[in-house]
C-alpha positions as CSV (number, residue, x, y, z in Angstrom):
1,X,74.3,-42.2,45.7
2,X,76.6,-44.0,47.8
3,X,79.4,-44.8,45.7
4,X,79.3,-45.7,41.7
5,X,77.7,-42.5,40.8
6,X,80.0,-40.1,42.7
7,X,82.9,-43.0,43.3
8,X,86.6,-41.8,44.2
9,X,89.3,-43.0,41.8
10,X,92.7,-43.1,43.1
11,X,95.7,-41.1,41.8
12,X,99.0,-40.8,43.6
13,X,98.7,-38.5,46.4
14,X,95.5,-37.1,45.5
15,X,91.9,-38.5,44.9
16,X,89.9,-37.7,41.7
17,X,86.1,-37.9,41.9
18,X,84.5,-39.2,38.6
19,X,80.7,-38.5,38.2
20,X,78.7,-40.9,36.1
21,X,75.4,-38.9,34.7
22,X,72.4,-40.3,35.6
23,X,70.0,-39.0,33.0
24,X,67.5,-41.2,32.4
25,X,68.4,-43.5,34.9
26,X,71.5,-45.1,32.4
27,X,74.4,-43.5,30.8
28,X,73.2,-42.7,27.5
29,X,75.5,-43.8,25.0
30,X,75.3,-44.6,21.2
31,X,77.6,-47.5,19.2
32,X,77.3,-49.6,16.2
33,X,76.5,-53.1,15.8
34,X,78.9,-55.3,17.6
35,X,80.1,-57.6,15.0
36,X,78.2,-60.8,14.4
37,X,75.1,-62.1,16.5
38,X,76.5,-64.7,18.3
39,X,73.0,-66.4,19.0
40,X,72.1,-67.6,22.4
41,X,74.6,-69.2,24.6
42,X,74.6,-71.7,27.2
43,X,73.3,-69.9,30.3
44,X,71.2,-67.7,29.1
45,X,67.9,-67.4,30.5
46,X,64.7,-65.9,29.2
47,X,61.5,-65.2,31.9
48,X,58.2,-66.2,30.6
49,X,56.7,-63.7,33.0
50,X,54.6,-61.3,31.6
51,X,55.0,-57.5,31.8
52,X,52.3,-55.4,33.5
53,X,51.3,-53.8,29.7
54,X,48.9,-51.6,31.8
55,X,51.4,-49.8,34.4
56,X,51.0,-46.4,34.4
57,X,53.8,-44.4,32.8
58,X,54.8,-40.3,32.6
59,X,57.4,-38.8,30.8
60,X,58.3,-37.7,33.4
61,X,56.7,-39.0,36.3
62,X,56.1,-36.2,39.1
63,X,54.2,-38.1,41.8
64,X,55.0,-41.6,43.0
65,X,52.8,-44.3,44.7
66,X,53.3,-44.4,48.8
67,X,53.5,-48.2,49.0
68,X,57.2,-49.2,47.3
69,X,58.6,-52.4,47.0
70,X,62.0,-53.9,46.5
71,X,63.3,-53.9,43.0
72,X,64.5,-57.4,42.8
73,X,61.8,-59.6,44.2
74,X,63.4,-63.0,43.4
75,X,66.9,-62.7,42.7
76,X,69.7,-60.9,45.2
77,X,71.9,-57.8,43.1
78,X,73.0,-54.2,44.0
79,X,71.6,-52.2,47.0
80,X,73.6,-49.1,45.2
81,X,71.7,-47.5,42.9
82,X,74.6,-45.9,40.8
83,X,75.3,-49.9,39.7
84,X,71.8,-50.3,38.3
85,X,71.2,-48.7,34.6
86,X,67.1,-48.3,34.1
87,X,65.6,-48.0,30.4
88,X,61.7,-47.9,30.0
89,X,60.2,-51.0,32.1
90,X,63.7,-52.8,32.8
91,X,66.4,-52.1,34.7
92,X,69.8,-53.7,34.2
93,X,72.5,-55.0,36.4
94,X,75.7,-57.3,36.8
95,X,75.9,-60.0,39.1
96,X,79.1,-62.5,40.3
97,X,77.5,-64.9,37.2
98,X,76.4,-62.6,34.5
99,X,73.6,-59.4,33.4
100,X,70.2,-59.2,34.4
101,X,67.1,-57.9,33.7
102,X,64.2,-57.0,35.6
103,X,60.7,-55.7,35.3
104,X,60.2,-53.0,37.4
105,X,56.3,-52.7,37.2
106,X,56.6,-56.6,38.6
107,X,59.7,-57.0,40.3
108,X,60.4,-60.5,38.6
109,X,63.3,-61.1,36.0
110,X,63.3,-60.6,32.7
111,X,66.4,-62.3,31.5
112,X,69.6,-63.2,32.1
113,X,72.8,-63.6,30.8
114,X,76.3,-65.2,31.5
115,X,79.5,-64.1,29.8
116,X,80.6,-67.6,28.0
117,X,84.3,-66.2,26.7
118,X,86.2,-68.8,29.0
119,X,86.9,-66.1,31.4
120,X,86.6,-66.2,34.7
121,X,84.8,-63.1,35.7
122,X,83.4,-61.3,38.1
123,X,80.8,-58.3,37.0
124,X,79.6,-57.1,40.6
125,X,79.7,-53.2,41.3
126,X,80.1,-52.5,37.5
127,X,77.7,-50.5,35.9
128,X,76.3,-51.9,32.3
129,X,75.2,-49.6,29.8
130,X,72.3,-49.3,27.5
131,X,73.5,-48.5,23.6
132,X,71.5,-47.1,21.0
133,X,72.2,-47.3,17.5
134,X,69.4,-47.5,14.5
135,X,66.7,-47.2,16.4
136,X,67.9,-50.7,18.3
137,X,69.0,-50.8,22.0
138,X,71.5,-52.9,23.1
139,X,73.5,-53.3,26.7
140,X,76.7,-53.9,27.3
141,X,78.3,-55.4,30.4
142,X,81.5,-55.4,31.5
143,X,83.6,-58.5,33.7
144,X,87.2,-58.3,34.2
145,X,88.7,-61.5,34.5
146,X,91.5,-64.5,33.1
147,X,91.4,-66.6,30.8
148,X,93.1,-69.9,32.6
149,X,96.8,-70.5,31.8
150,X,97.7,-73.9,30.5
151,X,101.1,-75.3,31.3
152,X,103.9,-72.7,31.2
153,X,101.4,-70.4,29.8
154,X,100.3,-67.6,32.8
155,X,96.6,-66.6,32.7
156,X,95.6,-63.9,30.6
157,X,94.1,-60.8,32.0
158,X,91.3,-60.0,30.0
159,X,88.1,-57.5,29.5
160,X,85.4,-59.7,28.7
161,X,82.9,-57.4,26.7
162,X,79.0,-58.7,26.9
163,X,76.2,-57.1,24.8
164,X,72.8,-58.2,24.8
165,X,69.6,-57.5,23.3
166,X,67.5,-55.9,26.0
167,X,64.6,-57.4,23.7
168,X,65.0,-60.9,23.8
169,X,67.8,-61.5,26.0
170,X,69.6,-62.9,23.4
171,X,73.3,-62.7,23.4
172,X,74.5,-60.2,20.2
173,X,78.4,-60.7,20.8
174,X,80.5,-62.1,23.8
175,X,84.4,-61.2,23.6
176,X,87.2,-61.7,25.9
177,X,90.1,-59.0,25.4
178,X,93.3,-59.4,26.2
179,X,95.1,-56.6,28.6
180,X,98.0,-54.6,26.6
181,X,101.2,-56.0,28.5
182,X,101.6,-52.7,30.0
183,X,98.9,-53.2,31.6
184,X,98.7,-57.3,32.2
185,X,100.8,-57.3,35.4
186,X,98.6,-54.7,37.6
187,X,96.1,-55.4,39.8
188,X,93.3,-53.3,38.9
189,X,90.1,-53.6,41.2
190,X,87.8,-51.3,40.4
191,X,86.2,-50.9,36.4
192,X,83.8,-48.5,35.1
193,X,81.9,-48.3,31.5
194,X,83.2,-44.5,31.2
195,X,81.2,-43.8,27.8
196,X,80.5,-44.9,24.3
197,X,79.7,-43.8,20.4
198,X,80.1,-45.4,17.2
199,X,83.9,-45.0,17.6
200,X,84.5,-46.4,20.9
201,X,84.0,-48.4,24.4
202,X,85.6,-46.7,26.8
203,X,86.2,-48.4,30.3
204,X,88.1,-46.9,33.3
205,X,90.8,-48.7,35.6
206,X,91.8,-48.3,38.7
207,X,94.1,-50.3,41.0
208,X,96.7,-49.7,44.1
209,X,98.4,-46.7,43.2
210,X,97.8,-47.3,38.9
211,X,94.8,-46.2,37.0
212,X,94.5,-46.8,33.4
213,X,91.8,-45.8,30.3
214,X,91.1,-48.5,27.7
215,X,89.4,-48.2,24.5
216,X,87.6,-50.8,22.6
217,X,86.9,-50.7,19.2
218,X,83.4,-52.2,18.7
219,X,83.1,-52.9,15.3
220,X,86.3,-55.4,15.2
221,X,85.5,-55.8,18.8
222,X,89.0,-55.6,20.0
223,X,91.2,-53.4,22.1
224,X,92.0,-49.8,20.2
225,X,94.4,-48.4,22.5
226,X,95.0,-48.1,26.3
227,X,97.1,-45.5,27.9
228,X,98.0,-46.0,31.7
229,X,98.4,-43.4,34.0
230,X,95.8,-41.2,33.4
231,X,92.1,-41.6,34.8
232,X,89.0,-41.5,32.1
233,X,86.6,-38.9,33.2
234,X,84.2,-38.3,29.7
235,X,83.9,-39.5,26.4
236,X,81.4,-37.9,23.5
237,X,81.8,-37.2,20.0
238,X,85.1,-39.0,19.1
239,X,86.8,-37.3,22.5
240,X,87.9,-39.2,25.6
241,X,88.6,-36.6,28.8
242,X,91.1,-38.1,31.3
243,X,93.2,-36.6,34.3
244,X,96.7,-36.9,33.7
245,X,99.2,-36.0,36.0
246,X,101.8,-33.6,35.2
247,X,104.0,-34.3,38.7
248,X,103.6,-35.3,42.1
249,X,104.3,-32.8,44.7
250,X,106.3,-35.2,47.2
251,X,105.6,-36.3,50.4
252,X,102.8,-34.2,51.5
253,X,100.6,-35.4,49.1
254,X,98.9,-33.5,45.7
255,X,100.7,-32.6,42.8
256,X,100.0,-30.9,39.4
257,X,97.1,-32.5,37.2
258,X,95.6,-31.3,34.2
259,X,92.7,-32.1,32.0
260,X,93.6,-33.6,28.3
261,X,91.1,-34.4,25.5
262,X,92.5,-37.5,23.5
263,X,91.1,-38.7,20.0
264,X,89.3,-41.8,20.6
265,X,90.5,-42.9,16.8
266,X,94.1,-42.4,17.0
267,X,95.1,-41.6,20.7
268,X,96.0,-37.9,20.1
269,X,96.2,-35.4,22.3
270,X,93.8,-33.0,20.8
271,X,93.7,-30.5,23.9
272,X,94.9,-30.0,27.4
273,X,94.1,-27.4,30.4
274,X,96.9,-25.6,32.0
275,X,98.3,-27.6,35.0
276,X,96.9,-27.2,38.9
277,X,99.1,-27.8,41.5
278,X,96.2,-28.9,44.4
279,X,95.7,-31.6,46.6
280,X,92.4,-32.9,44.6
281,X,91.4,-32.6,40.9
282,X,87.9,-33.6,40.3
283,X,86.1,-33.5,36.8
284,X,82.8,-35.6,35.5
285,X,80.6,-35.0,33.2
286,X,78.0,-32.8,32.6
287,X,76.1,-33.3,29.2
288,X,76.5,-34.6,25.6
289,X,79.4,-31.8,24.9
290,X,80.4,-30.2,28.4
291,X,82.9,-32.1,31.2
292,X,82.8,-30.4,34.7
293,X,86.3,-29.2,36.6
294,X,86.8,-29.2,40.3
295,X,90.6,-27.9,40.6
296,X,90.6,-24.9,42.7
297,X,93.0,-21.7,42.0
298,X,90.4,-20.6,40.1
299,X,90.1,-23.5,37.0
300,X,87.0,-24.8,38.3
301,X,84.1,-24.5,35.3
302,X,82.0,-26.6,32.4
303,X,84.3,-27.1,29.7
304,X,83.9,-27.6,26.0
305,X,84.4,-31.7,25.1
306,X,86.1,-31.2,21.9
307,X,88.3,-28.6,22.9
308,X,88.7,-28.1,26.1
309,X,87.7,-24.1,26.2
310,X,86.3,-23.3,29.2
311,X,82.4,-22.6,28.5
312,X,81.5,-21.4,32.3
313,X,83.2,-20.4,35.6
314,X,81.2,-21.7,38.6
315,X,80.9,-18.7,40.9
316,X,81.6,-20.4,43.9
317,X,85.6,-21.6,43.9
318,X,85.9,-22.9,47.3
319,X,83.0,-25.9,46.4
320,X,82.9,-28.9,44.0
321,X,79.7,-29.0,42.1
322,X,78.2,-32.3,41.1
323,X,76.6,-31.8,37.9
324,X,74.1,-34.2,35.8
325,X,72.4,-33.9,32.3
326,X,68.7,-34.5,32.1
327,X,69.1,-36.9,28.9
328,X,67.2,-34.3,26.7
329,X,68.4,-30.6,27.1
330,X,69.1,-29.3,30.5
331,X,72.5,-29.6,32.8
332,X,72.1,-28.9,36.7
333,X,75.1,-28.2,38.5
334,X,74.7,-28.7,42.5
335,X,76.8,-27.9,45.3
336,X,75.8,-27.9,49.4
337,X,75.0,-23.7,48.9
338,X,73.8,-23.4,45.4
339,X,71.7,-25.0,42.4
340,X,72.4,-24.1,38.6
341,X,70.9,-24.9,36.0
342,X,71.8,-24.5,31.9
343,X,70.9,-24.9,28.5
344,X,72.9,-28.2,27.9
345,X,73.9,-26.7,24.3
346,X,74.7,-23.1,24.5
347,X,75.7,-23.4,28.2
348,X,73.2,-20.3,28.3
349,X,72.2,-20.2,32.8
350,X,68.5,-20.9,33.3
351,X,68.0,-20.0,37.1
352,X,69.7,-21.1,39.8
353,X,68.5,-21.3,43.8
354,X,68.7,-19.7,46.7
355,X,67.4,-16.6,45.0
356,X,64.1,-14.7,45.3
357,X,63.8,-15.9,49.1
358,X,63.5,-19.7,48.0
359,X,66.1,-22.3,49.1
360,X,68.2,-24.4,46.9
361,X,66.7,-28.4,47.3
362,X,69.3,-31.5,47.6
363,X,69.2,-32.9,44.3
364,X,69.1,-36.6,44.1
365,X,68.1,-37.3,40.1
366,X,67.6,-35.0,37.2
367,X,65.2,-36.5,34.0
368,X,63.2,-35.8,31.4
369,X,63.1,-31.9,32.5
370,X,62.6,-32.6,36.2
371,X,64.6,-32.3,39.1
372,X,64.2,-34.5,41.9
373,X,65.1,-33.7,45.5
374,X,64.3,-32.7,49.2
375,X,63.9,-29.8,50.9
376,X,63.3,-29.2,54.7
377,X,59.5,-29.4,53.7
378,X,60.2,-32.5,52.3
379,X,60.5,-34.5,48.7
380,X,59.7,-31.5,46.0
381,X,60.0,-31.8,42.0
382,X,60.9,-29.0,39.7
383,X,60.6,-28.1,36.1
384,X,64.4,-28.1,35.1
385,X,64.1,-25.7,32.8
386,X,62.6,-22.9,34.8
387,X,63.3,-23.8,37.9
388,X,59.7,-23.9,39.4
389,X,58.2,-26.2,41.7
390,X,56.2,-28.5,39.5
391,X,55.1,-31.3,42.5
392,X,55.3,-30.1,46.0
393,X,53.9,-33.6,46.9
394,X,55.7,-36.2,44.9
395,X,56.2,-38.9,47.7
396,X,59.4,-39.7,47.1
397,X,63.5,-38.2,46.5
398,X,64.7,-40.9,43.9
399,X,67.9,-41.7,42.4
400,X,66.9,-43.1,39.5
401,X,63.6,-42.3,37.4
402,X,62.3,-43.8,34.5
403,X,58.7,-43.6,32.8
404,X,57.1,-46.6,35.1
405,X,58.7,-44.9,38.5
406,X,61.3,-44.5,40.6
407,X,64.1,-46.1,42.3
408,X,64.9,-44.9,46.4
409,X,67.6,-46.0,48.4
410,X,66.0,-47.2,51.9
411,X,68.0,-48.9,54.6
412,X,70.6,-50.9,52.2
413,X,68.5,-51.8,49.3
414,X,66.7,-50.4,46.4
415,X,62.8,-50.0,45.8
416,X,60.7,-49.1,43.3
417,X,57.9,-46.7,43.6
418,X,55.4,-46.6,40.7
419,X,54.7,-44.0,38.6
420,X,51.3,-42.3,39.6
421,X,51.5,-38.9,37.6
């Protein structure tokens, strides 16, 4: 990943890292029913190409064809993987004018749609995320923009909040939220869809020298809370992680920083880890229930979502690992020395490389039970929950994986490799 999937988030005198898991290929994230279908808009657009019904497909895929192909055959979007979210045959983006969808087993579009709020927005570089709730799937994109100002009336900053049915295209709701004044006067240029339930939206901002978490309620679609300041690094099961800092050091840079768990209902405090005084403060997370640290003086670990307890001290202090859930059971934990890999619900370690005389690979993508990466042998897939070699031969590293293939980064753009076992 070059940048959305491991992308540095500004905090006075110190950068925090924020990891977006990849499981899957998309942030897996459940919500209810966005209000009222809104019906299709103006804009939207609905390919009448058909799908390739007989592409093969693995869950998961361990070999890949030879012969790729760029993802996005007929319409220009992101050559960074970490802004494209991937669900069964589609994969999802956001583009200056709206969210698309595209086939991967043909390369064509599938649909897509423009945010009609009265906005003027700009989604590129933002992430959208695929929802489940009920058995239905929705996604949701995100464009900051204004609403225009009329007279002596400034424009509004606003959140404008898209969700689609991956189905049909169709737009399912379409809202345009207005910035808490605290916030409205900031130039924030960099957004992130942090996470999701049935309780919350929760976005990330980031601007020169200001970062900020907002929360949106989905069910009266409108803005719950937002607290600036602090930078969203998880949210599951009614929490929202953040790193909030506790005071600067100065001149030379760092300060003290500490991890907080706030309730995404009522914007509590519900727990906090004892302040670090260190130059960076990294955290991401790492599985339904666990948020990674990367502090130094001994802090660094998988921690407990809901309350913060520290679950698991990584053994190596003087590294960041990047860690990634496998959307089904299995967190890996990765640094440049060492692989680890756990039992995403009792935090129980599986195996971990070097050990045994075999090397640790570079991980690029973990789904499904498979870890994807390279070794100076080449591309090699293992089983994530032993730790085996399961393809020696898989003809490619991806970053993302989905049933119908993979998706590589080659030479500034993204391809697709089919599925071929």
């Amino acid at each position: 990943m070059k940048r959305r999937s491991r992308g540095n988030v500004s905090v006075p005198g110190v950068f925090a890292r924020v990891t977006a898991a990849l499981a899957g290929g998309a942030l897996a994230l459940t919500m209810s029913a966005c209000g009222r279908e809104d019906g299709p808009r103006a804009g939207a657009v609905r390919s009448k190409i058909p799908a390739a019904k007989d592409a093969p497909h693995f869950d998961p895929p361990v070999r890949f064809a030879p012969n790729g192909r760029p993802l996005l055959s007929t319409a220009t979007g992101p050559d960074d993987a970490g802004d494209v979210a991937v669900a069964g045959r589609l994969a999802y983006f956001q583009d200056a004018e709206g969210l698309r969808a595209v086939d991967v087993t043909t390369g064509d579009p599938s649909w897509s749609a423009r945010p009609g709020a009265g906005a003027t927005v700009d989604g590129r570089d933002i992430r959208p995320a695929i929802v489940s709730s009920g058995g239905r799937e929705r996604v949701v994109g995100l464009f900051p923009g204004k609403l225009p100002g009329h007279g002596t009336t400034a424009a509004t900053p606003v959140l404008e909040v898209l969700v689609v049915d991956p189905a049909t295209g169709r737009t399912v709701s379409d809202d345009a939220l207005p910035l808490p004044p605290h916030l409205a006067g900031e130039d924030f240029t960099y957004h992130q869809i942090v996470g999701a339930d049935d309780q919350a939206i929760v976005i990330g901002l980031s601007g020169s020298g200001v970062d900020a978490v907002v929360v949106v309620d989905p069910a009266a679609r409108r803005i719950r809370w937002a607290r600036r300041g602090v930078i969203p690094v998880a949210a599951s099961g009614g929490r929202v992680v953040v790193i909030g800092t506790v005071r600067l050091a100065g001149i030379f840079g760092g300060g003290k920083y500490r991890l907080q768990g706030i309730d995404a209902m009522t914007n509590a405090v519900r727990w906090s880890t004892a302040p670090v005084l260190t130059h960076t403060y990294e955290a991401g997370p790492a599985g339904p229930t666990l948020v990674a640290l990367f502090a130094g003086d001994g802090a660094d670990g998988l921690l407990d979502i809901s309350t913060g307890r520290r679950r698991f001290r990584f053994p190596d202090q003087s590294v960041r690992y990047d860690c990634v859930h496998d959307g089904r059971s299995v967190t890996v934990c990765h640094s440049t020395h060492q692989v680890l890999a756990f039992d995403a619900a009792t935090v129980r370690p599986l195996w971990e490389l070097p050990k045994g005389g075999r090397t640790q690979p570079t991980v690029t993508a973990v789904w499904h039970g498979a870890l994807y990466g390279t070794t100076a042998n080449g591309p090699v897939v293992l089983d994530a929950r032993t730790g085996r070699d399961r393809e020696t031969s898989p003809g490619a590293a991806p970053s993302l994986v989905g049933p119908y293939g993979a998706i590589v980064e080659q030479d500034h753009s993204l391809v697709f490799q089919a599925a071929a076992g």
